[in-house]
C-alpha positions in Angstrom: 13.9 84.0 31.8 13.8 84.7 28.0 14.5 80.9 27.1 11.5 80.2 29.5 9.3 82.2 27.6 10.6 80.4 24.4 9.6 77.4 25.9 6.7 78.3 27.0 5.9 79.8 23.2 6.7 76.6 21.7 5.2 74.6 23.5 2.0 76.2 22.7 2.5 76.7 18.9 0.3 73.5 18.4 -2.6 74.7 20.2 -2.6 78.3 18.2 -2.0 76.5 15.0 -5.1 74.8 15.5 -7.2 77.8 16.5 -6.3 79.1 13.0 -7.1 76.1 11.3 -10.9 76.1 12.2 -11.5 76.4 16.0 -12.8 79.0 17.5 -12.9 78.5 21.2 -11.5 74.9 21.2 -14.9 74.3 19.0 -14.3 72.5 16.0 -15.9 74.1 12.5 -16.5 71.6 9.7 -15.2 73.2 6.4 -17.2 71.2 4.8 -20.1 73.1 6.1 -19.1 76.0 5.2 -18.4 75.4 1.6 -22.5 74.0 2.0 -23.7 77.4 3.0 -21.8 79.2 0.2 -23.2 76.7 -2.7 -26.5 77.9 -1.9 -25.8 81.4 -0.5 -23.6 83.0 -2.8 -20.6 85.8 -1.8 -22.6 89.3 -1.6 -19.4 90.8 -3.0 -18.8 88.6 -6.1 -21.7 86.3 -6.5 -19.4 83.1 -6.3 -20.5 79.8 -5.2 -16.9 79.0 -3.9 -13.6 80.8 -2.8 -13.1 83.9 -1.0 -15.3 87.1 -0.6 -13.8 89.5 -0.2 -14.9 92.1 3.0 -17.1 89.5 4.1 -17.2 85.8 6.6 -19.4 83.5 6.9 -20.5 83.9 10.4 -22.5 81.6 12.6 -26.3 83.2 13.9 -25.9 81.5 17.2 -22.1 81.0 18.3 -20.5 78.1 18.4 -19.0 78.5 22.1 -22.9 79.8 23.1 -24.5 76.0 21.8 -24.8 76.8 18.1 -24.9 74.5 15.7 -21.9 74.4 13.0 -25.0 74.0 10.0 -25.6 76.0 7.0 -29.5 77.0 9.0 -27.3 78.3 11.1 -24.7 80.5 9.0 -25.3 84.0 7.4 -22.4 86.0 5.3 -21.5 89.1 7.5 -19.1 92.0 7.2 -15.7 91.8 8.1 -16.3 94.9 10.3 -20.0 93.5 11.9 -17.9 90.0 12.4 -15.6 91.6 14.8 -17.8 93.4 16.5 -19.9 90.7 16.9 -17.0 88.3 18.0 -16.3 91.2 20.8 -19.4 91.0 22.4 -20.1 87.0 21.9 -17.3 86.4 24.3 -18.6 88.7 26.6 -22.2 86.9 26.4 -20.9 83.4 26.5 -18.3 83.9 29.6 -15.4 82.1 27.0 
């Protein structure tokens, strides 16, 4: 049984990988797009045009999995706190 679950495990590594890489719901994010949104809307922690900020994401307005676009018009900084909650009840609204 436990070398079934192993290989079960592995033989979804792949698939988690890539959700940590950029996909949230199987929908692909450009990073690109999000380095956009930060040029012009700067980190309301540190003011920087690039790199991390810290206690915030950028989140996306209208989900992704809910029809969203992956643009900048659609992308706002958010807490890391107001993210999750947010994330909680997207999935609810989307039925992903």
């Amino acid at each position: 049984m436990n070398r079934l679950i192993a290989l079960m495990v592995i033989a979804f590594l792949p698939a988690i990988a890539s959700a940590k890489g950029g996909s949230h719901f199987g929908i692909h994010r450009s990073s690109a797009v999000k380095r956009s949104f930060q040029a012009h809307n700067p980190c309301p922690a540190n003011g920087k045009t690039s790199g991390g900020c810290k206690g915030y994401v950028i989140d996306h307005k209208t989900p992704l999995a809910c029809g969203g676009a992956d643009a900048p018009s659609n992308m706002q900084w958010q807490t890391t706190a107001e993210a999750k909650l947010k994330d909680k009840t997207e999935r609810a609204g989307c039925g992903r």
